[in-house]
C-alpha positions as CSV (number, residue, x, y, z in Angstrom):
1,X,0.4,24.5,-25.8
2,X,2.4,26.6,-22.9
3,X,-0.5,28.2,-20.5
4,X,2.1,30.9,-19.7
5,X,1.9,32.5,-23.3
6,X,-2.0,32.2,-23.3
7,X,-2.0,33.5,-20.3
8,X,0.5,36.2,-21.5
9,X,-2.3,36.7,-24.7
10,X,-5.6,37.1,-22.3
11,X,-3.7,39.7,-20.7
12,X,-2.8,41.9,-23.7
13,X,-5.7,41.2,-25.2
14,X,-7.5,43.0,-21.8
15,X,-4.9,46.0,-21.5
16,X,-3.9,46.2,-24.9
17,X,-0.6,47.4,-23.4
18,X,2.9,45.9,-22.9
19,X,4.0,47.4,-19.5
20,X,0.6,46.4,-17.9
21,X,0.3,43.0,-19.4
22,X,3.9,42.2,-18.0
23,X,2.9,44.1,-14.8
24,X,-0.3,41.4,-14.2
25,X,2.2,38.4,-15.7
26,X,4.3,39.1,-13.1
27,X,7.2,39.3,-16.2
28,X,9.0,41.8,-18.1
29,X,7.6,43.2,-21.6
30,X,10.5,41.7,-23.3
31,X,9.1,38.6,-22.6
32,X,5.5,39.3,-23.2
33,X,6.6,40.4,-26.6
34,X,8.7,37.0,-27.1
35,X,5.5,35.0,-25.8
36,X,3.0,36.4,-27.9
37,X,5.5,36.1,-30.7
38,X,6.0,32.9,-30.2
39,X,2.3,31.3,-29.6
40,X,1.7,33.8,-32.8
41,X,4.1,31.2,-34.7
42,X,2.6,28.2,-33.6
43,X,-0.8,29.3,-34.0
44,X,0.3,30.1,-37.5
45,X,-1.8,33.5,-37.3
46,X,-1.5,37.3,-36.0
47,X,-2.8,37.9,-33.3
48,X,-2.7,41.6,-32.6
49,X,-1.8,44.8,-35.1
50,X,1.1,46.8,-33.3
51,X,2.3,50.3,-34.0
52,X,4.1,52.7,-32.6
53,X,0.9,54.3,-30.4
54,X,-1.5,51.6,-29.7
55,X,-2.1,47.6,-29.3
56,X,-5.1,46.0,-31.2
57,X,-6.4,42.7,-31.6
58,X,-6.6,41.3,-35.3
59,X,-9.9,39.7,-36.2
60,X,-8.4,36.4,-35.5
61,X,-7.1,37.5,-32.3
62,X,-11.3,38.5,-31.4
63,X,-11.9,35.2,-33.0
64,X,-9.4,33.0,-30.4
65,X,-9.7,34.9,-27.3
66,X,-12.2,32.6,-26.2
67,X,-11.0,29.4,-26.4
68,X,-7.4,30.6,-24.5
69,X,-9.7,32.3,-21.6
70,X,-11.3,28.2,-21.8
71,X,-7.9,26.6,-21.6
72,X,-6.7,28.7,-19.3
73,X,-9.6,28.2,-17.2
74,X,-9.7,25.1,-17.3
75,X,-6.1,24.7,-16.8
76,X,-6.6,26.3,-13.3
77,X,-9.5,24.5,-12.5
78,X,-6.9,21.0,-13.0
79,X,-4.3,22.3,-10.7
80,X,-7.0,23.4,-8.2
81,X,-8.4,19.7,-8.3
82,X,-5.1,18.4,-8.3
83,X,-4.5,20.0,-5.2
84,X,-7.7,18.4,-3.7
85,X,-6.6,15.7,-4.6
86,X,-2.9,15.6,-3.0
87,X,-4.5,17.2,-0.1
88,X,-6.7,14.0,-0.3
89,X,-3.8,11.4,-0.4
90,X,-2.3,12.7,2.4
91,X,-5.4,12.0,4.4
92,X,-5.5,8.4,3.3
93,X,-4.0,5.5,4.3
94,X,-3.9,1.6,3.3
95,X,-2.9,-1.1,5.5
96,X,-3.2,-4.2,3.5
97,X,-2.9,-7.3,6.4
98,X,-2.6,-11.3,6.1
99,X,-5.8,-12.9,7.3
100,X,-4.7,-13.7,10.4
101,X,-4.8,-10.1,11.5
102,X,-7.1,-10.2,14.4
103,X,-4.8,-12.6,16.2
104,X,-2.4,-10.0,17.2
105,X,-1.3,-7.1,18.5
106,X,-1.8,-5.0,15.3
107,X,-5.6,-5.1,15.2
108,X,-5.9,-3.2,18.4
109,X,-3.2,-0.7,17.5
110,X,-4.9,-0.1,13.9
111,X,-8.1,0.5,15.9
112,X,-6.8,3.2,18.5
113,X,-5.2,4.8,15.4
114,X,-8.9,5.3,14.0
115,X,-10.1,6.6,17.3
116,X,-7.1,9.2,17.6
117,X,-7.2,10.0,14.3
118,X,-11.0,10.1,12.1
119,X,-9.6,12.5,9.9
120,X,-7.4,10.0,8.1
121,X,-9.4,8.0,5.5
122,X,-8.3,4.3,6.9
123,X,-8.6,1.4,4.4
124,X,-7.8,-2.0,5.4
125,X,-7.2,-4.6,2.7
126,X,-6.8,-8.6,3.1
127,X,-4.1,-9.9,1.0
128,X,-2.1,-13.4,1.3
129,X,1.2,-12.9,2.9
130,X,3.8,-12.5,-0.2
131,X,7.2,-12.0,-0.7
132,X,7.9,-8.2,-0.2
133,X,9.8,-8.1,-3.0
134,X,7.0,-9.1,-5.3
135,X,4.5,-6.5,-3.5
136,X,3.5,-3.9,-6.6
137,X,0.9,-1.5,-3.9
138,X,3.1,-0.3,-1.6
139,X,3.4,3.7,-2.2
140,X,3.4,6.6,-0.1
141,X,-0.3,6.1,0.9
142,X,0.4,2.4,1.5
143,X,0.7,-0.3,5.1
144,X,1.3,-4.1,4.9
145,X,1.1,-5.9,8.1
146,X,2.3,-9.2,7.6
147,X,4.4,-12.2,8.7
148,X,8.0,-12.1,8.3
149,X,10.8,-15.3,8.8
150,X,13.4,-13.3,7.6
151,X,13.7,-9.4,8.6
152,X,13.6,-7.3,5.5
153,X,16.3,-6.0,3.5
154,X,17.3,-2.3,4.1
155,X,15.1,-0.7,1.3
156,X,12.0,-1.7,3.8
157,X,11.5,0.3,7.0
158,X,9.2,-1.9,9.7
159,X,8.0,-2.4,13.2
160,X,7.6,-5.8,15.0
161,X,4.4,-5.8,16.8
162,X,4.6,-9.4,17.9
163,X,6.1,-12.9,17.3
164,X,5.3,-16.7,16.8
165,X,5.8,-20.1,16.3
166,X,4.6,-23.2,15.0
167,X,3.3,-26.0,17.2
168,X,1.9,-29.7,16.3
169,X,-1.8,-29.6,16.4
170,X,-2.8,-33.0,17.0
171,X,-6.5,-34.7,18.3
172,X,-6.5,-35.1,22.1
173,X,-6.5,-38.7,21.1
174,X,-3.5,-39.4,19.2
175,X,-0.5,-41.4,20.4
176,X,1.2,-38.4,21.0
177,X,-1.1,-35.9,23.0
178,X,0.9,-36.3,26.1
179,X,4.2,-34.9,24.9
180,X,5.1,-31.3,26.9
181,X,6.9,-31.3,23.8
182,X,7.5,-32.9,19.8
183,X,10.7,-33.6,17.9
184,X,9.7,-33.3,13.9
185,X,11.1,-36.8,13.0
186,X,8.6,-38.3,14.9
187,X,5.8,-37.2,13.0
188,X,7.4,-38.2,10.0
189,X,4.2,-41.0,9.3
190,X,1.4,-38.5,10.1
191,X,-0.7,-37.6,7.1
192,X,-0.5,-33.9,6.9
193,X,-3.1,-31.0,7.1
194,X,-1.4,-27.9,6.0
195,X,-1.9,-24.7,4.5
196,X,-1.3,-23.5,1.1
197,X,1.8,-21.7,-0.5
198,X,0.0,-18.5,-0.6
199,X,-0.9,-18.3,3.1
200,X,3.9,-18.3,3.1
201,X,3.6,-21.0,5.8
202,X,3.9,-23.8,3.6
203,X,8.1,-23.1,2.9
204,X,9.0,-22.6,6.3
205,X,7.1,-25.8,7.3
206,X,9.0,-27.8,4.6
207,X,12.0,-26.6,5.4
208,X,11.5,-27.8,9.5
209,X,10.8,-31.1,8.2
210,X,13.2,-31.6,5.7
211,X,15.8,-30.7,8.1
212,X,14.0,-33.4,10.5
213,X,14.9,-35.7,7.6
214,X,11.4,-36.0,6.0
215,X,9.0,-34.5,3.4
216,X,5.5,-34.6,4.8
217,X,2.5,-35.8,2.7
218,X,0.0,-32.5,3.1
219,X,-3.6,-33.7,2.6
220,X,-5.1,-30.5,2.6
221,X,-3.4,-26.9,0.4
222,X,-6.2,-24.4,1.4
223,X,-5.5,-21.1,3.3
224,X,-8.5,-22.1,6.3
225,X,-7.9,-22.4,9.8
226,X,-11.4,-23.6,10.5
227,X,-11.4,-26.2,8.3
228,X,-8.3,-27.5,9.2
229,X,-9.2,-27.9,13.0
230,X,-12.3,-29.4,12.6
231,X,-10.3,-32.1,9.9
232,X,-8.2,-33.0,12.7
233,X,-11.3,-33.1,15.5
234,X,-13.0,-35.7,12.9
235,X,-9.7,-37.6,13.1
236,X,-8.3,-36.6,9.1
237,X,-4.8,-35.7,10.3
238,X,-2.5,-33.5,12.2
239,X,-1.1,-30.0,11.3
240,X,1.5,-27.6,12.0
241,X,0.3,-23.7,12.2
242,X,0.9,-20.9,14.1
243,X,0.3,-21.0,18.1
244,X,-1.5,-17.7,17.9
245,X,-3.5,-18.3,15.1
246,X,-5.3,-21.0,17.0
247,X,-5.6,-19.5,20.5
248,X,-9.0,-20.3,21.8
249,X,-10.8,-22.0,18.8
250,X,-9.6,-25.4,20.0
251,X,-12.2,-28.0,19.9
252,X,-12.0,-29.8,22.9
253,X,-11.0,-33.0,21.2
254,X,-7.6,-31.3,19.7
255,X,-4.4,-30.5,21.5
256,X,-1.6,-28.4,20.6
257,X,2.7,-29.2,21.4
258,X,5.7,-26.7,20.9
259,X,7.8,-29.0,18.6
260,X,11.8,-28.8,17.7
261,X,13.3,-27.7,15.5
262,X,11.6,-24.3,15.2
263,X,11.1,-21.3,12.9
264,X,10.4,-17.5,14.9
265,X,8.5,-15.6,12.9
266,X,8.0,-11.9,13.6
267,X,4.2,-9.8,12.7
268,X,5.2,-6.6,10.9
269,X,3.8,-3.4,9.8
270,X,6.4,-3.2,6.8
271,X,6.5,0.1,4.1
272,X,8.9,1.5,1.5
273,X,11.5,3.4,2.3
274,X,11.2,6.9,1.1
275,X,8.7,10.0,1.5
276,X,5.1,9.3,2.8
277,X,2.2,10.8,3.1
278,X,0.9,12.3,6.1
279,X,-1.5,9.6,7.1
280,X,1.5,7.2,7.1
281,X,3.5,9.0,8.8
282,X,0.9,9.7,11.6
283,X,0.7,5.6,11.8
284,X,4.2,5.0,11.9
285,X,4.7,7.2,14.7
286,X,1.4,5.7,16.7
287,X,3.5,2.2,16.7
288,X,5.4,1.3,19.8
């Protein structure tokens, strides 16, 4: 049902004249004529007597007066919310992050954000790090830090924050603890502690080692740092993560070596391409 016409009805209903009614509908009484005449039809019912001096209201007119002044009410009260609730958005942001985030430069940059900014409603969400073309949450409210090997395609907009790369994490111990530095192919005969496919290191880590001419046997699939390094303290294996990821929560009894071949990969606050809200906007300008 159009709110115009009811709108159009309310106010003949009140005036119980044509040039004032189009005078407060901001129309002309042609139209007021054709709107009443027209809700009249659909409503399958009169809803005022004319002649030639004056403008009643029929009895059914009296009878659904009321329930037009509810719609439209209501009707205004929706857009009003409606814009509470845009005004809302705009003021809200989501950055959805890999775990990983407190390792880099991003954590610190998401917190002076907060402190420059308290109006924006700041959400931060963990998520493992997928593809971004199988992401369904970005929108204009939306952030995804994350770990990139290959920069995004040009329907993505982003901002590097930092980079890394993998090293050999082996116990202080091992054969090999020594090296300034580890070609793949010689760790083909190590029994494996890596992380799972959803953490998007376990690819790239294939990849290095196939091209070193081996597939490594992986002992381990879970998406836990922790866990890992303490399996290789008690002697279970060796790994290959990310240098920064393990900064400073070394045991004593593990060492890490750069190895060769390598993969770069570069930390990202990624979003859609497109209009944004304000909140996003604010952020993407606060990045250096």
């Amino acid at each position: 049902m159009d709110i115009q016409k009811l709108e159009t009805f309310i106010q003949l209903a009140e005036h119980l004249n044509y040039s004032k009614a189009a005078e407060e509908t901001y129309t002309t009484q042609g139209n007021v004529s054709k709107h009443i005449l027209a809700l009249e039809k659909e409503l399958t019912v009169n809803l005022f007597n004319r002649s030639k001096r004056q403008v009643t209201l029929t009895a059914s007119g009296h009878e659904l007066l009321p329930y037009a002044q509810e719609i439209v009410h209501q009707a205004h009260l929706m857009q009003e919310k409606a814009a509470q609730v845009k005004q809302r958005q705009q003021h809200s942001l989501t950055i959805y992050t890999i775990p990983t985030l407190i390792n880099y430069p991003a954590l610190e940059k998401i917190a002076t954000f907060r402190n420059q900014h308290p109006e924006v409603n700041l959400l931060l969400k963990e998520t493992e790090n997928e593809p971004l073309s199988a992401i369904r949450f970005f929108d204009e409210n939306t952030l995804f830090f994350t770990r990139l090997f290959q920069l995004p395609e040009h329907s993505f907009d982003y901002k590097i924050v930092d980079q890394d790369c993998f090293v050999a994490v082996l116990p202080a111990d091992h054969p090999l603890a020594e090296e300034k530095e580890l070609s793949l192919e010689r760790l083909e005969r190590e029994a494996f502690l890596l992380l799972g496919k959803e953490t998007g290191l376990l690819a790239p880590i294939l990849q290095l080692c196939q091209q070193s001419g081996f597939t490594p046997e992986n002992n381990y699939g879970g998406s836990r740092i922790d866990l890992i390094l303490n399996m290789i303290a008690s002697g279970l294996g060796i790994s290959l993560l990310m240098e920064k990821t393990i900064l400073g929560k070394l045991p004593e009894q593990i060492v890490y070596i750069p190895i060769v071949p390598n993969k770069l990969s570069h930390l990202c606050f990624v979003r859609k391409k497109g209009p944004h809200s304000t909140a996003n906007d604010l952020f993407w300008q606060s990045i250096e």
